[in-house]
C-alpha positions in Angstrom: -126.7 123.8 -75.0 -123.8 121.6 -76.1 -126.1 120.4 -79.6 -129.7 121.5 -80.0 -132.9 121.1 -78.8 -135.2 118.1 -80.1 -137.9 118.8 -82.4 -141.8 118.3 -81.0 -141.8 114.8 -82.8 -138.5 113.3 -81.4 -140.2 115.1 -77.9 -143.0 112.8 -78.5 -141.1 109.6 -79.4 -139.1 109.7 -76.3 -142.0 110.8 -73.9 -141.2 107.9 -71.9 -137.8 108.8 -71.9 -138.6 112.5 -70.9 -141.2 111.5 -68.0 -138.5 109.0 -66.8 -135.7 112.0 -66.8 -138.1 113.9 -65.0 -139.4 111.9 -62.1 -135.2 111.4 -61.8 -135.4 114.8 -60.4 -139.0 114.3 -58.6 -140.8 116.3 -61.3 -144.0 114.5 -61.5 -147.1 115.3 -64.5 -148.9 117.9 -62.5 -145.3 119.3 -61.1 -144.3 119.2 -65.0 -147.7 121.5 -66.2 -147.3 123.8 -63.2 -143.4 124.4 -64.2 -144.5 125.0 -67.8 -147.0 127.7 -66.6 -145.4 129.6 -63.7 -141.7 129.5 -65.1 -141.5 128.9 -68.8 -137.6 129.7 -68.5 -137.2 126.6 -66.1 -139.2 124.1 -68.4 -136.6 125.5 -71.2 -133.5 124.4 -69.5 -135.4 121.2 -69.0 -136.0 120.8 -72.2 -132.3 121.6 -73.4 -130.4 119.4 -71.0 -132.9 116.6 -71.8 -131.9 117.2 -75.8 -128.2 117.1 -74.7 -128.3 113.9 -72.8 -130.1 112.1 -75.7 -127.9 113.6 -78.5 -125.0 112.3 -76.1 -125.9 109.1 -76.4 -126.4 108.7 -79.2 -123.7 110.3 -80.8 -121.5 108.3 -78.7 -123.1 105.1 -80.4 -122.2 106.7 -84.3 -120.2 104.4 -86.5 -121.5 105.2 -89.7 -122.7 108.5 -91.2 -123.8 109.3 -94.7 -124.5 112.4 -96.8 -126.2 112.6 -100.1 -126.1 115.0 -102.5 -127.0 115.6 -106.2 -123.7 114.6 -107.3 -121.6 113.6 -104.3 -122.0 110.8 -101.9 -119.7 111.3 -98.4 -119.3 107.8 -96.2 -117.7 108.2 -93.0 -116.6 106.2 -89.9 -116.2 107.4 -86.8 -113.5 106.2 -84.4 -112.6 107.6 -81.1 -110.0 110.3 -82.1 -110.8 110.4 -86.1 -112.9 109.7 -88.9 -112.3 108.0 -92.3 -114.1 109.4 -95.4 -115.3 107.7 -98.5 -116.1 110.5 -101.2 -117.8 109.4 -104.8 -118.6 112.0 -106.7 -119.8 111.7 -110.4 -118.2 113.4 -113.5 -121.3 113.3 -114.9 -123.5 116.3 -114.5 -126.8 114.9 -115.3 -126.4 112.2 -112.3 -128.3 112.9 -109.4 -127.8 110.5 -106.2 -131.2 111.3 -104.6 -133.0 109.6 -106.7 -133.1 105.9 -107.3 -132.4 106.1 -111.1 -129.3 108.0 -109.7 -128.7 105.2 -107.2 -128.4 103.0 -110.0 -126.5 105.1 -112.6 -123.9 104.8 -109.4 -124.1 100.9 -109.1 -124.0 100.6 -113.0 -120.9 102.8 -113.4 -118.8 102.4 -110.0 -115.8 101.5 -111.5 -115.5 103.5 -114.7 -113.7 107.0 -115.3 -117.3 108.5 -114.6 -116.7 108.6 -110.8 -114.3 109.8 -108.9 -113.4 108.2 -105.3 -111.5 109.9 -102.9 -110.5 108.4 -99.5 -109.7 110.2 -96.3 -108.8 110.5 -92.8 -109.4 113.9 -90.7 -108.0 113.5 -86.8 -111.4 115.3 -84.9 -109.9 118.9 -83.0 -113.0 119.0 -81.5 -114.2 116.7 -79.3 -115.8 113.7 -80.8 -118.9 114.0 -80.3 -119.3 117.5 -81.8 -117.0 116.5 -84.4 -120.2 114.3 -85.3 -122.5 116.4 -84.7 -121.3 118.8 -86.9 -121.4 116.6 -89.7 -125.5 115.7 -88.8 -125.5 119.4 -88.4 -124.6 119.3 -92.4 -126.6 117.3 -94.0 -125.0 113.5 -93.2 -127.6 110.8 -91.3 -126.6 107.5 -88.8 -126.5 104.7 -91.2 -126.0 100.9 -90.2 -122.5 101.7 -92.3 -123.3 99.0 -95.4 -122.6 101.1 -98.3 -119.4 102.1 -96.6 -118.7 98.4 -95.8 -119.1 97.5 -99.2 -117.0 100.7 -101.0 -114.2 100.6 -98.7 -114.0 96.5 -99.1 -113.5 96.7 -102.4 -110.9 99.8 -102.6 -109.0 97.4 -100.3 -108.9 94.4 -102.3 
């Protein structure tokens, strides 16, 4: 596998998706059960290549990813070759970004001595994609790219 497998509840989501990938290679509902029973191995790959097509896609549609932590918020945007970081971290210990009093603490105090900002650019080595996926596989999340939008606004004006 290029990523990794779906979990049972993204499985579920996309069962439409799944029974339309299957019937693509004339793997109908009983042909489906009767793979699962007589060769579990098969029904594995199926499942794996299925998670790599969806993960493909949409990792090729990432902008925006976002990672949270206690005291540390990363922004990124992806291009095609790199991807531009946005790091605010607080100089106060006590802060915590996962919750919303910490959320606010941030909003109240974005432009005094009590955060830092940091601002990036890393070329990917990898390809792209698993560039991205890499940084899902630690902790960051797709994000429609607002809070980035907003920081890297005003650091430009």
């Amino acid at each position: 596998m290029k990523y990794s497998r779906l979990t049972k509840e993204q499985f579920e989501e996309l069962t439409p998706e799944f029974t339309n990938f299957l019937a693509t290679q004339a793997i109908d509902k009983a042909e489906w059960d009767k793979i699962k029973m007589e060769k579990p191995a098969v029904a594995e790959q199926e499942l794996d290549v299925f998670s790599d097509l969806i993960w493909e896609g949409v990792l090729s549609k990432a902008k925006y990813l976002e990672h949270f932590s206690k005291n540390h918020i990363f922004l990124f945007h992806c291009f095609d070759t790199y991807v531009h970081s946005i790091v605010l971290k607080s100089l106060v210990s006590e802060t915590d970004f996962l919750t919303k009093e910490g959320l606010q603490w941030l909003s109240d105090n974005m432009f005094t001595d009590t955060i830092e900002m940091k601002v990036g650019k890393k070329e990917f080595v990898e390809e792209r994609n698993t560039s991205v996926f890499a940084l899902i596989q630690q902790g960051s999340f797709l994000s429609d790219g607002l809070l980035y939008k907003q920081i890297n606004s005003i650091i430009e004006s």
